[in-house]
KOLVEX-781510 format. One record per atom (N, C-alpha, C): x, y, z; residue in one letter. Coordinates in steps of 0.001 Angstrom, whole numbers, padded with zeros to 6 digits, always signed. Last residue first. Layout:
% KOLVEX-781510
XYZA ...
***
This chain:
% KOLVEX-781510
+007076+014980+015751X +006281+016425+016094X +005530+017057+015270X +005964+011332+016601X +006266+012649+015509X +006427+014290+016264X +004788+010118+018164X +005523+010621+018886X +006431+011634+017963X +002139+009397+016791X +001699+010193+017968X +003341+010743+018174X +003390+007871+014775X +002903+008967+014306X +002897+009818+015712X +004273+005550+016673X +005389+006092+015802X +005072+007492+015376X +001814+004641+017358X +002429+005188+018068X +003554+005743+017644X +000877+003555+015123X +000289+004607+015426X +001158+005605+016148X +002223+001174+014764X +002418+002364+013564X +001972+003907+014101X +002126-000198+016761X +003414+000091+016776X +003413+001487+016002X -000731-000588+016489X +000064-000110+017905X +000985+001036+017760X -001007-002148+014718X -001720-000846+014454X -000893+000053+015772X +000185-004596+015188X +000914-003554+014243X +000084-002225+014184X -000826-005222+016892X -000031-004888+017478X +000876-004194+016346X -003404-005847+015640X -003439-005028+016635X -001849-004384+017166X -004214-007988+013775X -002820-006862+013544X -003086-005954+014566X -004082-011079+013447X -004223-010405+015039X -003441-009023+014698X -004820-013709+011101X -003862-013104+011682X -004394-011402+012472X -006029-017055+010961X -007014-015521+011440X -005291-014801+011801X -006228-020426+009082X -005372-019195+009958X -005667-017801+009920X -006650-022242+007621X -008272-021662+008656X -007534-020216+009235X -004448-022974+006790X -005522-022985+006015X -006935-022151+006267X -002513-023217+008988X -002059-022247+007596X -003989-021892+006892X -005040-022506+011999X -003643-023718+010864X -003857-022621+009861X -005664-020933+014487X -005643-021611+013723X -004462-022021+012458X -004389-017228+015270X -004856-018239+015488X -005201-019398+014134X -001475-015019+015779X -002532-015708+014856X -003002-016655+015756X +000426-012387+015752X +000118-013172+016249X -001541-013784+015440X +002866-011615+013281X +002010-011723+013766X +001580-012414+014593X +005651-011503+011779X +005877-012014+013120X +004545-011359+013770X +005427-010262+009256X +005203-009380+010096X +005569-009948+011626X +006213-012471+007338X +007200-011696+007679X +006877-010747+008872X +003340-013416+007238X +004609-014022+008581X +005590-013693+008390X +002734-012018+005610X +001753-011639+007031X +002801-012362+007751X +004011-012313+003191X +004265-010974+003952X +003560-011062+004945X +003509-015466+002562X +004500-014648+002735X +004970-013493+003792X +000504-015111+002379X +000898-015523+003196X +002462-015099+003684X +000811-013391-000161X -000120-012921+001032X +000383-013304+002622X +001817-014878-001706X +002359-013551-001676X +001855-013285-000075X +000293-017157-002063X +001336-017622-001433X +002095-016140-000944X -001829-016628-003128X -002240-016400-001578X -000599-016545-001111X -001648-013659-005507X -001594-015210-005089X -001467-015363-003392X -001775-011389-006833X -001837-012443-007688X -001560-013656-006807X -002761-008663-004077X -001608-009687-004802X -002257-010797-006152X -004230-006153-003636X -004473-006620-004800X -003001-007671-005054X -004634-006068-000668X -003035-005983-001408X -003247-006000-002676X -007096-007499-000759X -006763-006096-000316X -005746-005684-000406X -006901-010322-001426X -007798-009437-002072X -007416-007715-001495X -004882-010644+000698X -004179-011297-000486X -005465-010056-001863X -006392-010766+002611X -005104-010300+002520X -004450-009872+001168X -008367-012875+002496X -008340-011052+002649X -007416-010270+002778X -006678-015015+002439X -007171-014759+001222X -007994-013393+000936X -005467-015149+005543X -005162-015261+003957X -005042-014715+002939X -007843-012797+007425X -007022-013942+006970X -006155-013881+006078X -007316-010698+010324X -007200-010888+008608X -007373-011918+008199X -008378-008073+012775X -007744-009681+012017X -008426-009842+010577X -009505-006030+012809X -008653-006105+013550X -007850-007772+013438X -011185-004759+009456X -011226-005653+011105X -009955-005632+011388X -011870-002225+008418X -012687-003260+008442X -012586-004085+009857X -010373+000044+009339X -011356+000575+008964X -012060-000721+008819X -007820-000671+010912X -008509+000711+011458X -010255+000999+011259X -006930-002802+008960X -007371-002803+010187X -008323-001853+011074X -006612-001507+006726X -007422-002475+006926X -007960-002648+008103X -004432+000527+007581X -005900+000807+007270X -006746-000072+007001X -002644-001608+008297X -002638-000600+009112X -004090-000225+008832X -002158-002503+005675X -002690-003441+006483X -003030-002897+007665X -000761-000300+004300X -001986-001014+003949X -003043-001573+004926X +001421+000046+006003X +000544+000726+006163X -000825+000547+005516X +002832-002661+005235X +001950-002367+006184X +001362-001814+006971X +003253-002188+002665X +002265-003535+002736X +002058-002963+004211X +005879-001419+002216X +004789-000196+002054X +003641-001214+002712X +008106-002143+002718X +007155-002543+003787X +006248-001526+003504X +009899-001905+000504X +010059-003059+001023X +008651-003065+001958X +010023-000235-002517X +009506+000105-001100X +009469-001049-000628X +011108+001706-005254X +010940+000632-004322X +010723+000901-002987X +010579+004353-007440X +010936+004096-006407X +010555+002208-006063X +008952+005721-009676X +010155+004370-009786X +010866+004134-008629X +007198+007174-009608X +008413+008140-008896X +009688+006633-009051X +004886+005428-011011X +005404+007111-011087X +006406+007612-010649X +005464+002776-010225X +005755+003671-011910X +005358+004633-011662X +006800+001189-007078X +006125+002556-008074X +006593+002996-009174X +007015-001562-006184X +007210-001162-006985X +006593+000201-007058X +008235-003938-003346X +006718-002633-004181X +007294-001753-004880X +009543-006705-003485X +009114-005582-003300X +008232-004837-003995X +009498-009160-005000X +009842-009636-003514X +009596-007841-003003X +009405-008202-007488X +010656-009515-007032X +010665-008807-005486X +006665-006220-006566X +007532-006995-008419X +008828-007417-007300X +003733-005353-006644X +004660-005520-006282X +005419-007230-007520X +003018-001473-007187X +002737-002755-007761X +003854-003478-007320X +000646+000722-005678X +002322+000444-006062X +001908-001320-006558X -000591+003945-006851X -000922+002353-006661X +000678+001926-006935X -000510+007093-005379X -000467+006088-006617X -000475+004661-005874X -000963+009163-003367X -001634+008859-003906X -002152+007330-005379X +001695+009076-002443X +000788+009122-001778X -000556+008400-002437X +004507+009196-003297X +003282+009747-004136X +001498+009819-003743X +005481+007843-000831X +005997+008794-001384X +004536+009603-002254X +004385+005827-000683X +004313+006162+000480X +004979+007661+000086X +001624+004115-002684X +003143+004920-002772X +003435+005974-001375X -000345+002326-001181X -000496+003009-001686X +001418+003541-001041X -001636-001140-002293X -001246-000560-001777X -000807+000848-002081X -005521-001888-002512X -003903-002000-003060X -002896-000981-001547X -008700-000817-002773X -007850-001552-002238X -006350-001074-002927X -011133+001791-001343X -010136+001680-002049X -009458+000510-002149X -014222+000680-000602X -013171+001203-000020X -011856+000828-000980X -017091-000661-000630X -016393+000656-001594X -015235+001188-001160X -017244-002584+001187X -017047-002593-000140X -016184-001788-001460X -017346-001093+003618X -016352-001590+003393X -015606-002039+001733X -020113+001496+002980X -019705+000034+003161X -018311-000131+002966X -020630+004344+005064X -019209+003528+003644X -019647+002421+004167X -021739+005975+006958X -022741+005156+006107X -021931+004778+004820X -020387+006908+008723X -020370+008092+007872X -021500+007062+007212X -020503+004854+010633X -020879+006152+011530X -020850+006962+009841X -019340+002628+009384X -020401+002635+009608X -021424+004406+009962X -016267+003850+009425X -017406+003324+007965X -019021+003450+008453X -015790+003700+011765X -015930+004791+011363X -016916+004863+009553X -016239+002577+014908X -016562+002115+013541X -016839+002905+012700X -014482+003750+017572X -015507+004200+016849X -015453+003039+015378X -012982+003315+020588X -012785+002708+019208X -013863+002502+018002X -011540+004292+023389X -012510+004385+022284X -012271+003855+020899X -010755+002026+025927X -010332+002910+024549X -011691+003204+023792X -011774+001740+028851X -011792+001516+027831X -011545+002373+026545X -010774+001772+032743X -010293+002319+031476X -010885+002019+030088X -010139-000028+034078X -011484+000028+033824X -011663+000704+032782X -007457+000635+035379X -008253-001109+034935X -009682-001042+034332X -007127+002976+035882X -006866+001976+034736X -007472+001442+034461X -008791+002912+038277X -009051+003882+037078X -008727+003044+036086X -007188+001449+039602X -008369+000951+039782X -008577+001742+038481X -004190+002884+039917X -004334+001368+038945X -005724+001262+038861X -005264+005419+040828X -005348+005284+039404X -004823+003386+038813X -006225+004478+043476X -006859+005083+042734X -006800+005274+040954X -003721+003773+043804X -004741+002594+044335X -005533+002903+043436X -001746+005409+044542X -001616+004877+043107X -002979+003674+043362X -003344+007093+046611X -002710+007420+045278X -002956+006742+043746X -003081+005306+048950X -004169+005545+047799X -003936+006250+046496X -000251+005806+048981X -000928+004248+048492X -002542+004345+047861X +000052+008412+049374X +001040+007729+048361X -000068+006474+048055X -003219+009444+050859X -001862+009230+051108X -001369+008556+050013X -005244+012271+050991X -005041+011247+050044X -003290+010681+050219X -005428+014488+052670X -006419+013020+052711X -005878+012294+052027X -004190+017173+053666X -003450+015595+053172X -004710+014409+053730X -005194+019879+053682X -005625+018923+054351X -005213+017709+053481X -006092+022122+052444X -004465+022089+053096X -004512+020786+053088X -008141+023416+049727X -007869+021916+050252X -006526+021650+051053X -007377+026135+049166X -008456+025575+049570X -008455+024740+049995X -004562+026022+048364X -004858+026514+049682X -006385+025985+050042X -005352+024254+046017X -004172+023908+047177X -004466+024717+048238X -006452+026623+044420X -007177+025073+044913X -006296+024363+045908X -004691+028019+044040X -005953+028544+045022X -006887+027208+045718X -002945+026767+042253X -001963+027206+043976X -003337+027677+044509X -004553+026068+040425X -004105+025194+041499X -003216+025437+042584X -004666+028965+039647X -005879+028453+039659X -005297+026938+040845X -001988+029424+038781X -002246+030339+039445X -004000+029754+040493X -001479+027616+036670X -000261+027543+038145X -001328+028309+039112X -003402+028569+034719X -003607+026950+035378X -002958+026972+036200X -003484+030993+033545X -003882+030805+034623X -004106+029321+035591X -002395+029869+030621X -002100+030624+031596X -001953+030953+032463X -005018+028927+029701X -004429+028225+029774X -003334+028366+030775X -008148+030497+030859X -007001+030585+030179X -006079+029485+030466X -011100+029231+032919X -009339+029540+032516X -009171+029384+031644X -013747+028088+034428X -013569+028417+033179X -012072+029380+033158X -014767+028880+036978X -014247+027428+036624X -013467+027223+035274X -016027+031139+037673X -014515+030362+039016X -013824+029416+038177X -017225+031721+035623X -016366+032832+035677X -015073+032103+036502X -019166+029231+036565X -018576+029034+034929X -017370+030561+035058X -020418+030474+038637X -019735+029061+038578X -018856+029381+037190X -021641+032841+037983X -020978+032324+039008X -019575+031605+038818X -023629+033844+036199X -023211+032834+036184X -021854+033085+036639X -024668+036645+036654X -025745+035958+037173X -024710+034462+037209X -023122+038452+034565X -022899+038680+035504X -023613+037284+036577X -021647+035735+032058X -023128+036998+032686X -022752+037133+034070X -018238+036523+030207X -019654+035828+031649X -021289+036377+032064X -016335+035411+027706X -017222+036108+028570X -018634+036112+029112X -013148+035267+026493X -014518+034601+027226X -015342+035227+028102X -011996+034401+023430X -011699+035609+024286X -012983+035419+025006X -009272+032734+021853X -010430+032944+022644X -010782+033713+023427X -006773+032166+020706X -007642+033293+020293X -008902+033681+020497X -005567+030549+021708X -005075+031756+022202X -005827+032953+021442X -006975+027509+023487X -006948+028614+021700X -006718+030239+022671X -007911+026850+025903X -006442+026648+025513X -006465+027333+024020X -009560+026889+028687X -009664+027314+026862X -008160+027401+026628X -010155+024405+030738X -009280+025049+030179X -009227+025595+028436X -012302+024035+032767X -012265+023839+031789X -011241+025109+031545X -011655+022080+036512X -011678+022955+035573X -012034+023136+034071X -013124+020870+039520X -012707+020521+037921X -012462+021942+037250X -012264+018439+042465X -012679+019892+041547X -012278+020000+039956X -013508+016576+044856X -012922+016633+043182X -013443+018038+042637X -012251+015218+047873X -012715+016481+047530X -012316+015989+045610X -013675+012442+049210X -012469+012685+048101X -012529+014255+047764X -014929+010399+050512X -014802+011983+051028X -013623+012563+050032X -013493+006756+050046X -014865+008012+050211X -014357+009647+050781X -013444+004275+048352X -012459+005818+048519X -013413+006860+048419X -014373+001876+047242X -014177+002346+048855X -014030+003440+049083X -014911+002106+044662X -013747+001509+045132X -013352+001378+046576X -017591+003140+044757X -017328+002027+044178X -016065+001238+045074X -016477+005800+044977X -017536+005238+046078X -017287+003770+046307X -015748+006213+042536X -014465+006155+043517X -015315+005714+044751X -017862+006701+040916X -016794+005307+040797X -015459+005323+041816X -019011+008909+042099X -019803+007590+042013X -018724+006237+041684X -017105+010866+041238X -017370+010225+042213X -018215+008881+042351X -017012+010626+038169X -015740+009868+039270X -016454+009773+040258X -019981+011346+037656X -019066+009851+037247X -018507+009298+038309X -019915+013959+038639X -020669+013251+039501X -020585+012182+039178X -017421+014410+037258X -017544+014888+038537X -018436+013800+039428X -018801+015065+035059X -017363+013883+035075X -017498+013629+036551X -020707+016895+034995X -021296+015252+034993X -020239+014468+035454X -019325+018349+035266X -019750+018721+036393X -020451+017186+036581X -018058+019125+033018X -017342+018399+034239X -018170+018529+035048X -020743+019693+031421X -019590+018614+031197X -018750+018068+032288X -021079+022433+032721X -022064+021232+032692X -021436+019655+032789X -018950+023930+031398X -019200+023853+032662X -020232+022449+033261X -019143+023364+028646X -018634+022707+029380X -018370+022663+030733X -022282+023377+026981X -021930+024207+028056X -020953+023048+028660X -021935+022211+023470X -022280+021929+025019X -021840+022703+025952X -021898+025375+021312X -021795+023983+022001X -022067+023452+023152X -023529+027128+018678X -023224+026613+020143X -022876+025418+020467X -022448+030293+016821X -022577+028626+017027X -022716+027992+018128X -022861+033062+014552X -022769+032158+015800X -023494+030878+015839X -020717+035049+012468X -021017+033760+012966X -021642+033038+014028X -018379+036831+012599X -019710+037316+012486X -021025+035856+012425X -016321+035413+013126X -016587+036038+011392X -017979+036579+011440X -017896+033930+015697X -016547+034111+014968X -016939+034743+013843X -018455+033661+018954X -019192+034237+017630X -018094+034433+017086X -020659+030693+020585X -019020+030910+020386X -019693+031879+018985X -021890+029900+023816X -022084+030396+022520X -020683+030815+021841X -022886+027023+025485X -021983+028125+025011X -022205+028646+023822X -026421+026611+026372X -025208+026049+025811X -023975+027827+025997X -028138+027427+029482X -028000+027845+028467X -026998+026718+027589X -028260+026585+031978X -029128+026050+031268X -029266+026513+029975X -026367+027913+033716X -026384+026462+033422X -026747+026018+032622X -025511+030453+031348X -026290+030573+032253X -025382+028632+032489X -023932+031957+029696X -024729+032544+030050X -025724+032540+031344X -020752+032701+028016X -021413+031699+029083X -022499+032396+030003X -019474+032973+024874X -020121+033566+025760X -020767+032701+026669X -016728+033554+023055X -016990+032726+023982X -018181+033377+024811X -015405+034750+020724X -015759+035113+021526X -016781+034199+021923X -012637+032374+019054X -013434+033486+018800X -014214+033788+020223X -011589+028840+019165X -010993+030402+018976X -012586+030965+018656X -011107+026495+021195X -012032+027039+020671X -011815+028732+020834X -010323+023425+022298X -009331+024403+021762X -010303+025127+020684X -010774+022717+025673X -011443+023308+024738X -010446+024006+023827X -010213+020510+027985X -009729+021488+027634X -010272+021639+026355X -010949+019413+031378X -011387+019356+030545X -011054+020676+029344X -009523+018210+034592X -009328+019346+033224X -010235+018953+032771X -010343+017454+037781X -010847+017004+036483X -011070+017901+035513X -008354+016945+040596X -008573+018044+039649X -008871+017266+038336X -008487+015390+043782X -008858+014970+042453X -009075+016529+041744X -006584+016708+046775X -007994+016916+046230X -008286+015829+044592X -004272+016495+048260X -005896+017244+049041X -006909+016873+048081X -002563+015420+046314X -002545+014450+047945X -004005+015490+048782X -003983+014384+043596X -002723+015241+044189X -003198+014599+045618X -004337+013656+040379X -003948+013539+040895X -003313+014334+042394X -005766+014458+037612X -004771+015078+038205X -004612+014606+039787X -007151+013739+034699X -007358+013847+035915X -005588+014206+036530X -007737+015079+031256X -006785+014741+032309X -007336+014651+033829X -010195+014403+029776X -009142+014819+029307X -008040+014214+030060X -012401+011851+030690X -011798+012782+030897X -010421+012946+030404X -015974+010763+029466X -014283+010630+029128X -013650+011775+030425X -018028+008387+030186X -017976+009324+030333X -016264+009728+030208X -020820+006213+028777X -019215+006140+028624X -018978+008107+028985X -023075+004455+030571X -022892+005441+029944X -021675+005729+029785X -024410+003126+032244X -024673+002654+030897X -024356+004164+029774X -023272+003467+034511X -024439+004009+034264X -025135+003768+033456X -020135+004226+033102X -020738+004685+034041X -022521+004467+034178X -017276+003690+031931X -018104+003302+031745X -019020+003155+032865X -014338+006052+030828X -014921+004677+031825X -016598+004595+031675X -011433+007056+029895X -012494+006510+029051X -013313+005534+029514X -009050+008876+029942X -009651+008189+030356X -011215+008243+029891X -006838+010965+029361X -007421+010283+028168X -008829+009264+028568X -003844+010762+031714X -005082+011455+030571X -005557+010340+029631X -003133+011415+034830X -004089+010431+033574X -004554+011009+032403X -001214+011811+037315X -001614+012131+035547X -002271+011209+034825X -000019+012929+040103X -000244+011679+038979X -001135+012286+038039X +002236+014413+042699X +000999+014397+041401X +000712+013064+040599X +004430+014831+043750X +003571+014633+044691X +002166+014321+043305X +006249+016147+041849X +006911+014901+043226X +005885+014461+043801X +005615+018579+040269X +005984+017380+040381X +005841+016121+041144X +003259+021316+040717X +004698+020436+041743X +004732+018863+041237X +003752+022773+037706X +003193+021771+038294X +004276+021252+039333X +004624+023079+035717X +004679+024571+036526X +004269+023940+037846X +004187+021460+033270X +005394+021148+033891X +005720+021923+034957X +001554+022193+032666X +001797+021284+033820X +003166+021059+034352X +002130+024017+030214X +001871+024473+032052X +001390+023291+032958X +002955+021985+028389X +003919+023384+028651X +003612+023854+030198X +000441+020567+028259X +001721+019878+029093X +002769+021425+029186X -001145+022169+026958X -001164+022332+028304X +000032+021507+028874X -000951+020965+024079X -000631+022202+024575X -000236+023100+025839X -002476+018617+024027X -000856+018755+023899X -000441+020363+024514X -005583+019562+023728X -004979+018865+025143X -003286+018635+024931X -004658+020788+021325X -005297+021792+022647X -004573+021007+024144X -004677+018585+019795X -003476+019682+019748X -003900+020629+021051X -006961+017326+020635X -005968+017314+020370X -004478+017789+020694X -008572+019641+019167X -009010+019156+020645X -007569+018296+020764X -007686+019254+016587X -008139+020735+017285X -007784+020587+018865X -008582+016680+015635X -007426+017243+015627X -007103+018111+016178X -010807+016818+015485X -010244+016011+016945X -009282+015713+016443X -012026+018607+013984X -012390+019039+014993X -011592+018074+016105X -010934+017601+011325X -009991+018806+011958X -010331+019003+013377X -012496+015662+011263X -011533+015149+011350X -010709+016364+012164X -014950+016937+010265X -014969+016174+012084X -013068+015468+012589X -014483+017725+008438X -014603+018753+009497X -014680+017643+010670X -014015+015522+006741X -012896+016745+007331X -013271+017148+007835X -016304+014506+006855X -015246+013786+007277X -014284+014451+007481X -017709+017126+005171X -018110+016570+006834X -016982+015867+007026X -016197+016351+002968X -016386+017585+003531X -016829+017294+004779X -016949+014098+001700X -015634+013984+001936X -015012+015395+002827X -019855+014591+001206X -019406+013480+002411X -017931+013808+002793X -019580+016083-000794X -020376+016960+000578X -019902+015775+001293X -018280+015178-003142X -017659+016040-001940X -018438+016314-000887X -018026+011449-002616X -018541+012650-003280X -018030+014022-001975X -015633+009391-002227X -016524+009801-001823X -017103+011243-002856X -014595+006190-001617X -014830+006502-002613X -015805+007674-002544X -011858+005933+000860X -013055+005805+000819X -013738+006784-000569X -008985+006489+001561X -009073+004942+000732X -011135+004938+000476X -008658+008334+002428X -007519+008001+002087X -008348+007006+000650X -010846+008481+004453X -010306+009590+003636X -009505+009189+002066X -009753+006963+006177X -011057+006437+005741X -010938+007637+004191X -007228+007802+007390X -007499+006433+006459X -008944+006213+005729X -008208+009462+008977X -007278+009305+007854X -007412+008489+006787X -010175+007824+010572X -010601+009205+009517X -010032+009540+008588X -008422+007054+011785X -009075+006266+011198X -010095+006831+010456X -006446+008335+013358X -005844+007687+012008X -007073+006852+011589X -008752+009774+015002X -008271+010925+014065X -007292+009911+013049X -009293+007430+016601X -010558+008238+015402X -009489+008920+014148X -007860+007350+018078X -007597+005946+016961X -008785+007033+015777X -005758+010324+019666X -007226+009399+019370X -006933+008004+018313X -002647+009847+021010X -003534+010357+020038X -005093+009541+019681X -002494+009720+023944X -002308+009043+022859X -003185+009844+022052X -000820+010509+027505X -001702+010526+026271X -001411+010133+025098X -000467+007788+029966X +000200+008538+028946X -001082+009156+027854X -000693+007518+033581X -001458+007457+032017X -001231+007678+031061X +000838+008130+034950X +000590+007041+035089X -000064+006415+033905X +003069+010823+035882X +002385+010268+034702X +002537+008773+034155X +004057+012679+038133X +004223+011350+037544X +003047+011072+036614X 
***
């Protein structure tokens, strides 16, 4: 059962968008892609593994992914928790092609591609912090003696991983994607023992929930874009790239002469993502490039927004259009 659904990051459409609409030279517009492809990568990695969870006993499991809690003064994520009636399993999945080397605790990973080498955080380390998180927040909740084991799953089929003889831990903990049925039928025999009954179960992940916080990066700020310099109008949903102009009540494009009735709120989609999460009026009206507030006003209460204050002072709430749009993309293939 899957209590948690995964979602695509807000980073990766707000990188889009920043991309899209941000005035950049190439060495900036170069980093913003590489960080963009990198949680795209990760991503597509954590999608990948639903193929071998479905290998998964069903009937007895719960599923979180994506979780995002606040520990310590410290925000600690997990891919997927897992749910089961002996034990808590905390994935963590890596979609990282080339030769993988794990050396020590106190080493990083080393990854050597094209003749290349690079390191990243030792993710053995990584769950091992999640680890000492959850527990500390399941203490919290009452829910003591919890066995939690974790895995890191290399999910790039072009990873190839290898151990020092001296590191232990990271050879038990570290899988192929492959090996995930084979790795929780060992962890099941390890743990026979039904501690965790149906009610704690779901006790455990409504409490998780509830605490849950999205990530929601300020992505202008983090590359150093003022808002200023950010593209305005709206943009040809077709030509992608062109300015649409709007003419009797729709959007117009002079390059492909097309019409477009609701190009306005993928506009308002990247307003949101990249300045604020409410609008007024007359920022509406400047970021549509319209000729008049009455246009502005118009199309924000065609959206059936939620708002605060009078026509004049009135703040419109696009959260629920960033929702709707996003979630339309996440369920794409």
């Amino acid at each position: 059962m899957i209590k948690k659904h995964r979602a695509q990051p807000i980073i990766i459409h707000k990188l889009q968008s920043l991309l899209k609409r941000a005035l950049l030279n190439d060495a900036k517009q170069g980093e913003i892609q590489r960080v963009l492809r990198k949680h795209i990568s990760g991503y597509r990695g954590e999608q990948s593994l639903d193929y071998f969870y479905r290998y998964l006993p069903q009937n007895n499991l719960i599923f979180l992914h994506g979780l995002r809690i606040s520990h310590e003064d410290y925000y600690f994520q997990i891919d997927t928790l897992i749910i089961t009636p002996h034990f808590l399993l905390i994935i963590e999945s890596k979609n990282i092609a080339g030769h993988l080397y794990f050396k020590s605790a106190y080493d990083p990973l080393i990854r050597t591609l094209n003749d290349h080498q690079e390191a990243f955080d030792n993710p053995v380390e990584q769950v091992k912090r999640q680890s000492y998180h959850l527990m500390a927040i399941l203490n919290n909740f009452k829910v003591l003696h919890v066995p939690i084991e974790s895995l890191v799953i290399m999910t790039n089929p072009k990873a190839i991983t290898e151990f020092s003889p001296a590191y232990k831990e990271a050879r038990l903990k570290v899988i192929k994607s492959s090996g995930l049925v084979a790795k929780f039928e060992e962890l099941s025999n390890k743990h026979r023992k039904e501690i965790i009954l149906p009610k704690d179960s779901k006790k455990i992940s409504k409490n998780l929930m509830k605490i849950h916080t999205p990530d929601n990066p300020d992505v202008c700020s983090k590359f150093q874009i003022h808002p200023n310099h950010l593209l305005t109008g709206v943009f040809c949903p077709s030509c992608e790239t062109e300015l649409l102009q709007r003419r009797r009540r729709t959007w117009y494009c002079p390059s492909c002469k097309n019409n477009y009735n609701k190009a306005h709120e993928a506009a308002l989609v990247d307003y949101a993502l990249l300045i604020s999460s409410t609008i007024s009026n007359k920022s509406c009206k400047q970021f549509l490039n319209l000729t008049s507030t009455n246009q502005s006003y118009q199309l924000l209460k065609s959206l059936n927004l939620l708002f605060t204050g009078n026509r004049k002072s009135r703040i419109y709430h696009l959260d629920n259009l960033v929702k709707k749009t996003t979630s339309k993309e996440d369920a794409s293939p």
